[in-house]
C-alpha positions as a LaTeX table, in Angstrom:
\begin{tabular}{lrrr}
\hline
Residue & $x$ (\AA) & $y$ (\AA) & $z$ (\AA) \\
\hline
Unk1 & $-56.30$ & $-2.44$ & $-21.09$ \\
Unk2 & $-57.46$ & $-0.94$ & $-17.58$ \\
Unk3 & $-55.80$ & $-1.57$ & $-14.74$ \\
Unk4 & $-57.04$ & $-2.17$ & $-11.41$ \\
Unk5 & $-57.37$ & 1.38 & $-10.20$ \\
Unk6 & $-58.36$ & 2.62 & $-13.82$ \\
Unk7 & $-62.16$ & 1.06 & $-12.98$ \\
Unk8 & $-63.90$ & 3.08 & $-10.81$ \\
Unk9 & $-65.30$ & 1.57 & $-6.88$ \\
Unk10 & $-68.02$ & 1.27 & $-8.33$ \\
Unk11 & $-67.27$ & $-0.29$ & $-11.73$ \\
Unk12 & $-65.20$ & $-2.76$ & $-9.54$ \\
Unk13 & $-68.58$ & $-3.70$ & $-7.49$ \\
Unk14 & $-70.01$ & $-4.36$ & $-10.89$ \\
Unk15 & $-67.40$ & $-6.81$ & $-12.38$ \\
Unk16 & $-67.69$ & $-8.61$ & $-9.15$ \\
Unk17 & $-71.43$ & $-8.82$ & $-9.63$ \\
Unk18 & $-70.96$ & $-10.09$ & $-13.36$ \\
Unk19 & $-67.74$ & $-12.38$ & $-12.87$ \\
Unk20 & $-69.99$ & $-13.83$ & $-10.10$ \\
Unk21 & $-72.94$ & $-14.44$ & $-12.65$ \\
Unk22 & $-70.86$ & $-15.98$ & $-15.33$ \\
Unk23 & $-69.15$ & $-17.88$ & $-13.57$ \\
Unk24 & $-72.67$ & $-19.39$ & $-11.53$ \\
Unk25 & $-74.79$ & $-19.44$ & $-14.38$ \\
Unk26 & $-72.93$ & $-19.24$ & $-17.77$ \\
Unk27 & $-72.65$ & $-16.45$ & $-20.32$ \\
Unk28 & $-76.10$ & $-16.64$ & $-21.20$ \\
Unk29 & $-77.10$ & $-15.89$ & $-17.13$ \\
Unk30 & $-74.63$ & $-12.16$ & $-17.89$ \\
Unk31 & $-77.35$ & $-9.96$ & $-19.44$ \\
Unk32 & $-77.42$ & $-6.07$ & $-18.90$ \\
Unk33 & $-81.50$ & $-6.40$ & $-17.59$ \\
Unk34 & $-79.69$ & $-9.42$ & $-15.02$ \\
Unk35 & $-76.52$ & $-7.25$ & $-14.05$ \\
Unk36 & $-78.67$ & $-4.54$ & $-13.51$ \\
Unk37 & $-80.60$ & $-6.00$ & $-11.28$ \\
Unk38 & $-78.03$ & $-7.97$ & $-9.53$ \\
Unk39 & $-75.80$ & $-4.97$ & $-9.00$ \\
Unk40 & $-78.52$ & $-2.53$ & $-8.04$ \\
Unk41 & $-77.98$ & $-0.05$ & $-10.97$ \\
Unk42 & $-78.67$ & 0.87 & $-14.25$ \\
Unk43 & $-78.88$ & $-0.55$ & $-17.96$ \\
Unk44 & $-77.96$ & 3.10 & $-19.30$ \\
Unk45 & $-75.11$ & 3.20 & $-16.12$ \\
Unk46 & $-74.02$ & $-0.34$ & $-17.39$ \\
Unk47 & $-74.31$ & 1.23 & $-21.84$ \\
Unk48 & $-72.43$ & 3.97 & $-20.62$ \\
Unk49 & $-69.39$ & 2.18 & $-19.07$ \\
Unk50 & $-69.11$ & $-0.80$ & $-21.23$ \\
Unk51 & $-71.23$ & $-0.48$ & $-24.23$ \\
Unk52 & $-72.65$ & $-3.67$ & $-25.87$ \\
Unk53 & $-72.80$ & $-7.09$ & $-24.29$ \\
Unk54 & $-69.30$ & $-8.05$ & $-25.83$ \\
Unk55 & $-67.95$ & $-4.95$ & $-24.20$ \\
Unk56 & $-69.18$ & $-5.92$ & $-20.82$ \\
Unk57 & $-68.14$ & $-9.79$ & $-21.35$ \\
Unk58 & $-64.39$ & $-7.74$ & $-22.28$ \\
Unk59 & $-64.03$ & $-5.27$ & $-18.97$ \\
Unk60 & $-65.19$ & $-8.52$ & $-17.14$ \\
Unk61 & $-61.77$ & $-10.25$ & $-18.56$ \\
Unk62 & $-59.69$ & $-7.43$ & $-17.80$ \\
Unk63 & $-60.90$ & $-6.64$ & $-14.41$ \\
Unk64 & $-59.80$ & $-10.11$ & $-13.69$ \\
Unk65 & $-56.84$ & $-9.52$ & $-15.49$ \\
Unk66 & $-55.92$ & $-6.15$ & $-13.77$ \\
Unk67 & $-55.63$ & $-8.27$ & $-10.65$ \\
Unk68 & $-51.49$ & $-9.64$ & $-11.65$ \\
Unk69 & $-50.41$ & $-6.00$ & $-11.16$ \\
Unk70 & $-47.11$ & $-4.40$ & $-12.20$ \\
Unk71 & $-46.47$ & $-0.71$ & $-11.04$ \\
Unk72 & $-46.59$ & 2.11 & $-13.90$ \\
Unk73 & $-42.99$ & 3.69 & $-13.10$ \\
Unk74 & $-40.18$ & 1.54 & $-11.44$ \\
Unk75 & $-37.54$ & 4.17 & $-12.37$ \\
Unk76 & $-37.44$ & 5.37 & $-8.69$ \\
Unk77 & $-36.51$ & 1.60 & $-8.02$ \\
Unk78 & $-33.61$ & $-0.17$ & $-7.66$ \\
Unk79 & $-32.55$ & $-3.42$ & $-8.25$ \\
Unk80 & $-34.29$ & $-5.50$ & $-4.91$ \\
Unk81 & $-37.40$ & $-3.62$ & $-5.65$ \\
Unk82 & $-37.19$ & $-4.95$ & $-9.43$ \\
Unk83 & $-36.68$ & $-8.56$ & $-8.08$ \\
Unk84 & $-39.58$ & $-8.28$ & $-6.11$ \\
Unk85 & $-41.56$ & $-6.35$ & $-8.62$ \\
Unk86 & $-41.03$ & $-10.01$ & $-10.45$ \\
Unk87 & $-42.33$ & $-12.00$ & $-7.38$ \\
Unk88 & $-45.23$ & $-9.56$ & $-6.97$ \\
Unk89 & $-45.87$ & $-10.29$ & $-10.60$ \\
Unk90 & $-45.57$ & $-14.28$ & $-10.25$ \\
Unk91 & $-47.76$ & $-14.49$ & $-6.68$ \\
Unk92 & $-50.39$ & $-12.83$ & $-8.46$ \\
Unk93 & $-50.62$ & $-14.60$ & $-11.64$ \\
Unk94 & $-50.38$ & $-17.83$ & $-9.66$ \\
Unk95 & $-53.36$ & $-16.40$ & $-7.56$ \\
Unk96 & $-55.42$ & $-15.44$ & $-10.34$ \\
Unk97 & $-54.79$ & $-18.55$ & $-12.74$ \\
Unk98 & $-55.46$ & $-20.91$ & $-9.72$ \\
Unk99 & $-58.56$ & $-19.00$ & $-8.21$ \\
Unk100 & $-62.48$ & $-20.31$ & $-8.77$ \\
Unk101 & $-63.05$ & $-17.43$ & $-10.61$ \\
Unk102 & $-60.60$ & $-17.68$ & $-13.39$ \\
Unk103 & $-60.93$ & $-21.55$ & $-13.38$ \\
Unk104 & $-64.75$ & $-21.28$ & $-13.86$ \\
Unk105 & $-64.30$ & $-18.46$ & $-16.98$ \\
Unk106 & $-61.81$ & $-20.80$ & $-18.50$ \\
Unk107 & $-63.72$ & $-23.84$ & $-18.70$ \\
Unk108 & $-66.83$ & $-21.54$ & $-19.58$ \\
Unk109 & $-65.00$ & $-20.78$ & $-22.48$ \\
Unk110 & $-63.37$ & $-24.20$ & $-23.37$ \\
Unk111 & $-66.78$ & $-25.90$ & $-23.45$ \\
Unk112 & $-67.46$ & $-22.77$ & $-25.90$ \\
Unk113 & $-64.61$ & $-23.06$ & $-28.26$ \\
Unk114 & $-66.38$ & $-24.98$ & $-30.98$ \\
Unk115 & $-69.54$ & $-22.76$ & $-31.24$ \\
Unk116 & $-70.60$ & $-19.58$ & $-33.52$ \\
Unk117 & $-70.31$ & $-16.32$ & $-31.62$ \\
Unk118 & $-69.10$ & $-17.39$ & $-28.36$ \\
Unk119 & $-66.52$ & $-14.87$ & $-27.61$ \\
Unk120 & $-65.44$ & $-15.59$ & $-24.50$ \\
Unk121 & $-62.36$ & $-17.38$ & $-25.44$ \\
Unk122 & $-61.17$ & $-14.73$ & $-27.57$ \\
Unk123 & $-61.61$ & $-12.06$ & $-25.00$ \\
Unk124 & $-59.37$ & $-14.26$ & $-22.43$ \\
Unk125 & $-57.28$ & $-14.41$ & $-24.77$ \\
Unk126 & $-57.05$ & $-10.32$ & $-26.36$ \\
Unk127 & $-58.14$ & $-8.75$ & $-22.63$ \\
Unk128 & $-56.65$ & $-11.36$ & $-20.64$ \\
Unk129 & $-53.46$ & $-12.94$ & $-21.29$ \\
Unk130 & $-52.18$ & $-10.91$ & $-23.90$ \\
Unk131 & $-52.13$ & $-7.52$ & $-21.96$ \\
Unk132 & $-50.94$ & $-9.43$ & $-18.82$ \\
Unk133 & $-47.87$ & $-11.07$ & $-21.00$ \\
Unk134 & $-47.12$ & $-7.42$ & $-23.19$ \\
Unk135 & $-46.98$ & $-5.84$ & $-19.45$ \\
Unk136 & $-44.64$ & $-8.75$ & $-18.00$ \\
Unk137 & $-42.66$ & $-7.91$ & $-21.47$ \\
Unk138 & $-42.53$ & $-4.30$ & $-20.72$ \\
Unk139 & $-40.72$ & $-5.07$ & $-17.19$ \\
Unk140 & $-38.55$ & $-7.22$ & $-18.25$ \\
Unk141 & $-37.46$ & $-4.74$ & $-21.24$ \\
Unk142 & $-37.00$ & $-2.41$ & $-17.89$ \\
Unk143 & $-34.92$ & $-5.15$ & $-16.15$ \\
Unk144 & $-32.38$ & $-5.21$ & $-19.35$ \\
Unk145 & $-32.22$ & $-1.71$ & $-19.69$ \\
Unk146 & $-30.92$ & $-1.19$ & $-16.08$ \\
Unk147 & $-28.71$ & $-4.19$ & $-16.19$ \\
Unk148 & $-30.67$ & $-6.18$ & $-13.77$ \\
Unk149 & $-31.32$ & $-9.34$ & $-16.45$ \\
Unk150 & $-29.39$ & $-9.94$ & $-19.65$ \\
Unk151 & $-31.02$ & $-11.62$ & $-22.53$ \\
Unk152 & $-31.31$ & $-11.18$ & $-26.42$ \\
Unk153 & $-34.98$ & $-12.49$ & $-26.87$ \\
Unk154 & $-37.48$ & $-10.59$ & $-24.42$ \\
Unk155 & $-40.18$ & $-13.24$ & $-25.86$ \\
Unk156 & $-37.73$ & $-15.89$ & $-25.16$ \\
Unk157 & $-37.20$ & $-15.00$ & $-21.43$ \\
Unk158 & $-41.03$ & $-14.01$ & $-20.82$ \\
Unk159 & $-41.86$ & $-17.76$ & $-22.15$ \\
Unk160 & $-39.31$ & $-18.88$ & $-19.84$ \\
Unk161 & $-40.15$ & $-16.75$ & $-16.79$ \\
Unk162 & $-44.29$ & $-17.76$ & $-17.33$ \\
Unk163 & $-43.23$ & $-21.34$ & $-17.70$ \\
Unk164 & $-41.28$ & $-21.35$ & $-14.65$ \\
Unk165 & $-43.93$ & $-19.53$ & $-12.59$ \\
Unk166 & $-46.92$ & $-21.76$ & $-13.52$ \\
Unk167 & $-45.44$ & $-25.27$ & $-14.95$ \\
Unk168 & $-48.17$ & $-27.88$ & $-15.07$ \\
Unk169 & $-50.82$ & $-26.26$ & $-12.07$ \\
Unk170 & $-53.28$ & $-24.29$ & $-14.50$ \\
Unk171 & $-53.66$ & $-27.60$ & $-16.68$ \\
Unk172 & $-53.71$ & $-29.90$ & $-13.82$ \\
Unk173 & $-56.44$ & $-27.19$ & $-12.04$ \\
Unk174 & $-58.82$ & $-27.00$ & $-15.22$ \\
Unk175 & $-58.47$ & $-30.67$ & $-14.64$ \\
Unk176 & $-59.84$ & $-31.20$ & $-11.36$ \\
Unk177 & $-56.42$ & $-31.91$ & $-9.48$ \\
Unk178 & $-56.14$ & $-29.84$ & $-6.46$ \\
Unk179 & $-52.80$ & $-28.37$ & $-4.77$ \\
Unk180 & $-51.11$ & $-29.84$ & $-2.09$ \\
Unk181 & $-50.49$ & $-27.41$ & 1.02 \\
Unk182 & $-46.58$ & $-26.97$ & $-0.28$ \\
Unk183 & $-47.82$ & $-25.84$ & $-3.92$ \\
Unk184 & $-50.56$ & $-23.71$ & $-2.53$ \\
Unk185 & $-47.86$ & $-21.54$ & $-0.96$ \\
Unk186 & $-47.95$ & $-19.22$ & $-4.07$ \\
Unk187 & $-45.11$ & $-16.72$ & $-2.32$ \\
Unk188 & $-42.74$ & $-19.34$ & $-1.71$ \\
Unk189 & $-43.34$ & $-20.68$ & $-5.44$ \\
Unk190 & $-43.04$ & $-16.87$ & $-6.94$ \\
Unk191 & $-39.80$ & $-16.75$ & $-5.19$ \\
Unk192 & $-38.87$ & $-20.22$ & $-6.19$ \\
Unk193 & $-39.48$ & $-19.29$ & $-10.23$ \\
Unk194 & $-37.99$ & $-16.08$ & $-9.83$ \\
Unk195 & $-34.74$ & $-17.49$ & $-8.65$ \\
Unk196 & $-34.67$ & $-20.28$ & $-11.25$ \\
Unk197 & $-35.34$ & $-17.65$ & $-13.55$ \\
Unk198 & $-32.44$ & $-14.90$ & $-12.13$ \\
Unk199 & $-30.05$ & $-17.67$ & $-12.59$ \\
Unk200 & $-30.97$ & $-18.24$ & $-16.45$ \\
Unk201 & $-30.76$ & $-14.33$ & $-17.28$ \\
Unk202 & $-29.98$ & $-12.70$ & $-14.44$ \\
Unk203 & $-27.32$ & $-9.96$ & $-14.87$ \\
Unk204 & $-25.33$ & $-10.11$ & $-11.75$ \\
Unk205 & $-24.59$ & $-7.12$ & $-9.06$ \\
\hline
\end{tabular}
């Protein structure tokens, strides 16, 4: 999956053009002719980066996803920069999961789920929360292997660590509910789940 900085400025301008589309008028308002026109540039610009409709619906998904970033080489790092690698990880994901954006493509593709080539929920699920969770996997693998956490199941603790991070608020948000002031404090809540989370498999100094 790309991250963040893989996509171009530009490409960037044009996922925010299309998230904002989908998200205002459904998946049938996200055409190339419509994102064209919206974004001020090209079908065969649009062909070129992402290919088909499907493969513009997909870098849609993983732009958003790109957004709960994890840096590409901690081995410089030590262990406070690890722990707040974590933190980073959680404040993002609790920023992303909660925003209007990522609420609206999730119930887009909810009130999808029962119908004949609607992809939508697949892609949040392949380009969305499965690179986000094999990346999360892939720094905690880094956190063992430096003696920073101890565990025997890296699916086990990654379960644990996105359970403690977003508990009940994505549910409860899809829902309607809205956060108090205290739970909207996503950098006090990161810090919160990343302590509950030290204390389960954290490896000590």
């Amino acid at each position: 999956m790309k991250t963040h900085s893989a996509f171009t400025p530009r490409q960037r301008e044009v996922l925010a053009v299309a998230l904002k589309l989908l998200v205002e008028g459904g998946d049938k308002a996200l055409t190339t002719a419509g994102l064209a026109r919206a974004a001020n540039c090209s079908k065969e610009s649009l062909y070129k980066w992402f290919g088909d409709r499907d493969g513009l619906l997909a870098g849609v998904v993983a732009y958003q996803a790109s957004k709960v970033r994890i840096a590409d080489d901690l081995a410089a790092h030590g262990r406070d920069a690890f722990r707040e690698e974590l933190e980073t990880f959680a404040q993002d994901l609790l920023t992303v999961l909660a925003g209007d954006t990522s609420l609206a493509l999730n119930r887009l593709a909810i009130s999808h789920a029962s119908r004949d080539g609607a992809p939508l929920g697949r892609l949040l699920l392949e380009r969305g929360r499965l690179p986000i969770g094999q990346r999360a996997r892939a720094l905690l693998e880094f956190g063992r292997r430096h003696r920073y956490l101890a565990f025997d199941d890296v699916e086990a603790a990654y379960q644990a660590l996105y359970g403690l991070i977003v508990g009940d608020l994505h549910g409860r948000l899809l829902l309607g509910d809205r956060l108090s002031d205290a739970e909207a404090d996503f950098s006090a809540r990161a810090k919160k789940a990343v302590g509950h989370f030290y204390r389960l498999f954290g490896a000590g100094a």
